[in-house]
ROMAR-718948 format. One line per field, with one value per residue: residue in three letters; y negated, z, x negated of N, C-alpha, C in turn; residue number from 1. Coordinates in steps of 0.05 Angstrom, whole numbers, plus 5000, padded with zeros to 4 digits. Atoms other than C-alpha are relative to their C-alpha. Layout:
N
code	ALA/...
nc2	Y/...
nc3	Z/...
nc1	X/...
cac2	Y/...
cac3	Z/...
cac1	X/...
cc2	Y/...
cc3	Z/...
cc1	X/...
pos	NUM/...
// end
This chain:
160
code	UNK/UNK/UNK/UNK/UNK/UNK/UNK/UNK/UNK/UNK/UNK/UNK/UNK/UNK/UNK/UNK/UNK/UNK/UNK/UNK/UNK/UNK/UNK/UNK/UNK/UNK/UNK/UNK/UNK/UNK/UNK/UNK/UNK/UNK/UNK/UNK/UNK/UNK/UNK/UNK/UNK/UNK/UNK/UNK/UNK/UNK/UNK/UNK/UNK/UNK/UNK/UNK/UNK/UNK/UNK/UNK/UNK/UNK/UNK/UNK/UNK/UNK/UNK/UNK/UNK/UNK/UNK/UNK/UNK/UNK/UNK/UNK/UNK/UNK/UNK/UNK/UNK/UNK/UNK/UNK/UNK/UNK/UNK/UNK/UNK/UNK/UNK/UNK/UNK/UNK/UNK/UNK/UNK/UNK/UNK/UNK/UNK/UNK/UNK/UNK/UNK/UNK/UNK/UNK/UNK/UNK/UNK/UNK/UNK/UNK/UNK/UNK/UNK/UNK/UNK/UNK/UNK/UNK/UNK/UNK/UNK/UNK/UNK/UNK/UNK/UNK/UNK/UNK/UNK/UNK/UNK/UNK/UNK/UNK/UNK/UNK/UNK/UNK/UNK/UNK/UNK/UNK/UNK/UNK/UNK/UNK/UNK/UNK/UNK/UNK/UNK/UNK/UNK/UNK/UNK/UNK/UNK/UNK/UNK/UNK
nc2	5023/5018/5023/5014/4988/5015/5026/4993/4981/5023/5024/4992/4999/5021/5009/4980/5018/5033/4983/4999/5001/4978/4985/5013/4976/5012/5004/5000/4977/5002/4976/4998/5010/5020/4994/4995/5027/5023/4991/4993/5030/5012/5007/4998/5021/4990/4997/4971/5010/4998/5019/4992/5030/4981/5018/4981/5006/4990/5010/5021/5000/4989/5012/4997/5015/4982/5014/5015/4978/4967/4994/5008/4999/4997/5017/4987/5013/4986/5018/4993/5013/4984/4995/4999/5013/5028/5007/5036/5005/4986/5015/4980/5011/5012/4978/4983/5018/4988/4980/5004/5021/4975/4987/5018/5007/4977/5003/5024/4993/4977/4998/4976/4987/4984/4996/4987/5024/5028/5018/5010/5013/5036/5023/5016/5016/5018/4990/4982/5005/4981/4994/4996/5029/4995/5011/5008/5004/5001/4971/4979/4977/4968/4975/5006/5026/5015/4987/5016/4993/5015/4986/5018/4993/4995/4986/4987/4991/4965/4985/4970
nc3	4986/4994/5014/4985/5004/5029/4988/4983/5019/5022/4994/4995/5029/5011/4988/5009/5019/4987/5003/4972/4979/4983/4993/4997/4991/5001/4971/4972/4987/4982/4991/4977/5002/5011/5029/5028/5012/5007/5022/5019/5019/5013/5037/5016/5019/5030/4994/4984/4975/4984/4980/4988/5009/4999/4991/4991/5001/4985/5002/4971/5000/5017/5000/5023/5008/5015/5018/5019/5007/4993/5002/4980/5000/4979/4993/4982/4996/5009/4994/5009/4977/5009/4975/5017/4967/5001/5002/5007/5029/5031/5004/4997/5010/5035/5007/4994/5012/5024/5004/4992/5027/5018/4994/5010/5032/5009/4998/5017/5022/5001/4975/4995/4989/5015/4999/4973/4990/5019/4995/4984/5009/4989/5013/5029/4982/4990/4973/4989/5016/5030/5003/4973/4986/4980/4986/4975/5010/4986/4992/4987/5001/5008/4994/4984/5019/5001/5028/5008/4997/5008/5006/5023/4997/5022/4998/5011/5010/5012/4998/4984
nc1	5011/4976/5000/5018/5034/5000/5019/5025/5031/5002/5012/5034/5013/5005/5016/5037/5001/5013/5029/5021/4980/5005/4983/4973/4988/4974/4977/5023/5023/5005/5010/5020/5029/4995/5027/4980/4992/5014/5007/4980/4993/5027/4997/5028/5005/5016/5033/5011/4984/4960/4991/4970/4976/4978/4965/4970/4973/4973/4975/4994/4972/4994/4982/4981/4975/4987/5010/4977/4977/5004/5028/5018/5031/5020/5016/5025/5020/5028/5023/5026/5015/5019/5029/5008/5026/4998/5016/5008/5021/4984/4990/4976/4965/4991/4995/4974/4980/4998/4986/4973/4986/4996/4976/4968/4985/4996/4978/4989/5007/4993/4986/4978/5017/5001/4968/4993/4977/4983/5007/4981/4977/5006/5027/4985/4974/5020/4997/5024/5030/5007/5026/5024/5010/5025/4985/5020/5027/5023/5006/4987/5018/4979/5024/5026/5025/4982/4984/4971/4970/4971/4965/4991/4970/4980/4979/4994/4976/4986/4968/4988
cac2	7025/6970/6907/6872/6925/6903/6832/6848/6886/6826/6776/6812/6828/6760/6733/6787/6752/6687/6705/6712/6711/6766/6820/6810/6859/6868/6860/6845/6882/6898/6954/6972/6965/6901/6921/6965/6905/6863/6907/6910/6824/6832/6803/6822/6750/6745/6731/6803/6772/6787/6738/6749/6718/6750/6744/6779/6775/6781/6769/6709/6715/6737/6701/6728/6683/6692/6651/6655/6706/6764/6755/6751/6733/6755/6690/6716/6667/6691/6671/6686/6676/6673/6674/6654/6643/6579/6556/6473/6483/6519/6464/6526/6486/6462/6527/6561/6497/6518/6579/6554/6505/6567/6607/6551/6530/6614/6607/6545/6579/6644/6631/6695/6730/6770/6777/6812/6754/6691/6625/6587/6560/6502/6478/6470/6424/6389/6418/6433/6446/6489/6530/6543/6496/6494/6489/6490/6481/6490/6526/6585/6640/6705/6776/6735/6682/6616/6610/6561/6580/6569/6585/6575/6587/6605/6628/6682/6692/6760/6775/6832
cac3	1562/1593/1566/1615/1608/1535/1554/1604/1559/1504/1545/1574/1503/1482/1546/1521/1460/1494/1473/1544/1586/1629/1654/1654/1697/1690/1759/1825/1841/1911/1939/2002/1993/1976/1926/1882/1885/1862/1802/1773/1757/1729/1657/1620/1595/1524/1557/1592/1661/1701/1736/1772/1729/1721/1722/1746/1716/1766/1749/1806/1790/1747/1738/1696/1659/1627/1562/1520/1512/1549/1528/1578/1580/1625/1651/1676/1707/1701/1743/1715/1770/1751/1780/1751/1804/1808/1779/1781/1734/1676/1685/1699/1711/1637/1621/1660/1636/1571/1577/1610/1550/1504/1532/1538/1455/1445/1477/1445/1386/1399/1452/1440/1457/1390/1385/1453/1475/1454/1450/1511/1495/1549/1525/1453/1498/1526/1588/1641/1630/1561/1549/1608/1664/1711/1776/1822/1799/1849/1887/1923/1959/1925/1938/1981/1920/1916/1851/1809/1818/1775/1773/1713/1706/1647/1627/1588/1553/1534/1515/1549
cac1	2887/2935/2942/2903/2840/2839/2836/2787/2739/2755/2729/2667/2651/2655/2615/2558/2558/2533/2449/2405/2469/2448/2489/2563/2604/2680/2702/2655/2598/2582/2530/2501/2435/2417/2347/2408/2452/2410/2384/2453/2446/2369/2362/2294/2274/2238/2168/2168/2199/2258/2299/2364/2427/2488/2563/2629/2698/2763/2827/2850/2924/2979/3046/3104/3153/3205/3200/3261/3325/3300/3224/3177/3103/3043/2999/2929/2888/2804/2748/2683/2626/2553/2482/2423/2352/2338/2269/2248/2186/2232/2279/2334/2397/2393/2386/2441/2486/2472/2495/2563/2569/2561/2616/2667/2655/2656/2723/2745/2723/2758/2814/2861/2791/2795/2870/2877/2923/2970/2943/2966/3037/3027/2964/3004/3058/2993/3010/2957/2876/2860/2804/2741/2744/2683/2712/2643/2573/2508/2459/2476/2433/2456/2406/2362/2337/2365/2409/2447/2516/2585/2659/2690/2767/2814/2873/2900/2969/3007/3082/3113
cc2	4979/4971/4984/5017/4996/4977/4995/5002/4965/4982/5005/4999/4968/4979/5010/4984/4974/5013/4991/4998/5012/5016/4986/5028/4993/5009/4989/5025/5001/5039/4992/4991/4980/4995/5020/4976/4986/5002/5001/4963/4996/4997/5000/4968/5010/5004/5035/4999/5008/4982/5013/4987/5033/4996/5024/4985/5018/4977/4978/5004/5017/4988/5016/4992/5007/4970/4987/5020/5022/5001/4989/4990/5005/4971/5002/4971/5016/4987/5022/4987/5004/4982/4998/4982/4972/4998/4971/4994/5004/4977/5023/4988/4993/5028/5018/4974/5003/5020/5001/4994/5018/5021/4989/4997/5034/5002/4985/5011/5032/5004/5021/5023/5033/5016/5011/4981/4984/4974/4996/4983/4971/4987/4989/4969/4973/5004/5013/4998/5021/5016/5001/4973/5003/4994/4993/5017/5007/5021/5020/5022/5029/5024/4987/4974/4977/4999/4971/5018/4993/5014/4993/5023/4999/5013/5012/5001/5024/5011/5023/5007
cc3	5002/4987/5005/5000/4979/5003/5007/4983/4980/5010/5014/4977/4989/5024/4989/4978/5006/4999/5032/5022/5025/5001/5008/5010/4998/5023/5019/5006/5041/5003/5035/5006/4975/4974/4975/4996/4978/4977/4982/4995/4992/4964/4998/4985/4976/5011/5014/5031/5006/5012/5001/4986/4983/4998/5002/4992/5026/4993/5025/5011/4970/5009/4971/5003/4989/4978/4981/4987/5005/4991/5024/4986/5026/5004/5015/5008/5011/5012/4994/5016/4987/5010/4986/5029/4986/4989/4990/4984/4976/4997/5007/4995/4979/4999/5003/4986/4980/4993/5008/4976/4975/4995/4989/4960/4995/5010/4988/4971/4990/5022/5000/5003/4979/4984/5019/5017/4981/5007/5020/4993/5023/4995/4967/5009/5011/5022/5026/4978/4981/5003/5034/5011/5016/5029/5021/4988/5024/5008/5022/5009/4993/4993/5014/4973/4992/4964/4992/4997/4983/4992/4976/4994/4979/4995/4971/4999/4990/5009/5002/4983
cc1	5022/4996/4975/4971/4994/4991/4976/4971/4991/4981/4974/4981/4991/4971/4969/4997/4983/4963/4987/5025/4998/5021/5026/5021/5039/5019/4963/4989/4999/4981/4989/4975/5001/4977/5028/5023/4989/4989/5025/5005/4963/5001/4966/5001/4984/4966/4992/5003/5021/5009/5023/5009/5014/5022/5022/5026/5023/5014/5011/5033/5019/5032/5008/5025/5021/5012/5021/5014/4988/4971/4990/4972/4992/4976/4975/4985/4966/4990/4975/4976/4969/4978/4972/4966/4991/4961/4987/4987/5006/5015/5032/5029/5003/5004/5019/5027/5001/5016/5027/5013/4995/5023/5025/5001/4999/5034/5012/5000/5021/5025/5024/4981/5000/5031/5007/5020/5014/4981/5016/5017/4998/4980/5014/5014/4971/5006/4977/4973/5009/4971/4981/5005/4977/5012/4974/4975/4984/4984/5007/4969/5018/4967/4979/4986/5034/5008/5016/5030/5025/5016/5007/5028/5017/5020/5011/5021/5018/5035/5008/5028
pos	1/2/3/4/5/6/7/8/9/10/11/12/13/14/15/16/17/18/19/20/21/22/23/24/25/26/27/28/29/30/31/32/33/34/35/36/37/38/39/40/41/42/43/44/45/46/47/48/49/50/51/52/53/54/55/56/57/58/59/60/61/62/63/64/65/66/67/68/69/70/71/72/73/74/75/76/77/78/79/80/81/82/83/84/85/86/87/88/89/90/91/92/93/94/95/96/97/98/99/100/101/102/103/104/105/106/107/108/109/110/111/112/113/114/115/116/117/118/119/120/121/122/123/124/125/126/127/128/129/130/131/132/133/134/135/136/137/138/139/140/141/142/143/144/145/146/147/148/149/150/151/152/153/154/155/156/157/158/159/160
// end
């Protein structure tokens, strides 16, 4: 397994971790038909319900430095997308914001994603954001049901 499928895995694993998160895929889904779509982001709630909510990791980028006497590093940048139907009487957006604000302190908490990476050396420097950022919040129609929506963007470290 390559460095980066390690990562990968690390940080799906850790998203699962997050309790009621729903399904967490490690890359983008896409099907044809939009009823099997749409079964691969259903989360069994506790009451015996289903609602759509879900999330997809892809890699965005990948920058390599070169650090200091012939060492390199790998710089991944991660967007994690996720989907969650929208319901006004549940109060939902708390609920999916919850679950954002769960991730980020599981990151904050865990940011070499199990040792599968380096801490980020520019966030030491105070350099640049640290840890999960949220880049875009709202609703969204995704399988036909409207949805709170959010990006959230991070970055991974790994010497070559």
């Amino acid at each position: 397994m390559s460095q980066l499928a390690t990562v990968r895995s690390a940080i799906v694993a850790l998203a699962h971790s997050v309790p009621h998160t729903g399904p967490v895929h490690d890359r983008q889904r896409f099907h044809r038909n939009e009823t099997e779509f749409r079964r691969l982001f259903v989360f069994d709630r506790d009451d015996g319900t289903q609602q759509l909510r879900g999330w997809t990791l892809t890699r965005e980028s990948t920058q390599e430095l070169a650090v200091a006497f012939g060492r390199g590093a790998e710089r991944h940048t991660w967007q994690l997308r996720g989907y969650m139907a929208l319901n006004d009487e549940e109060g939902s957006e708390l609920v999916f914001d919850d679950l954002i604000e769960t991730f980020r302190d599981a990151v904050r908490a865990d940011p070499t994603f199990g040792g599968t990476c380096e801490p980020d050396p520019m966030g030491a420097m105070g350099e640049g954001p640290q840890y999960v950022q949220v880049l875009d919040a709202g609703p969204v129609m995704f399988c036909g049901v409207l949805c709170h929506s959010a990006v959230l963007q991070f970055t991974t470290w790994s010497y070559l």
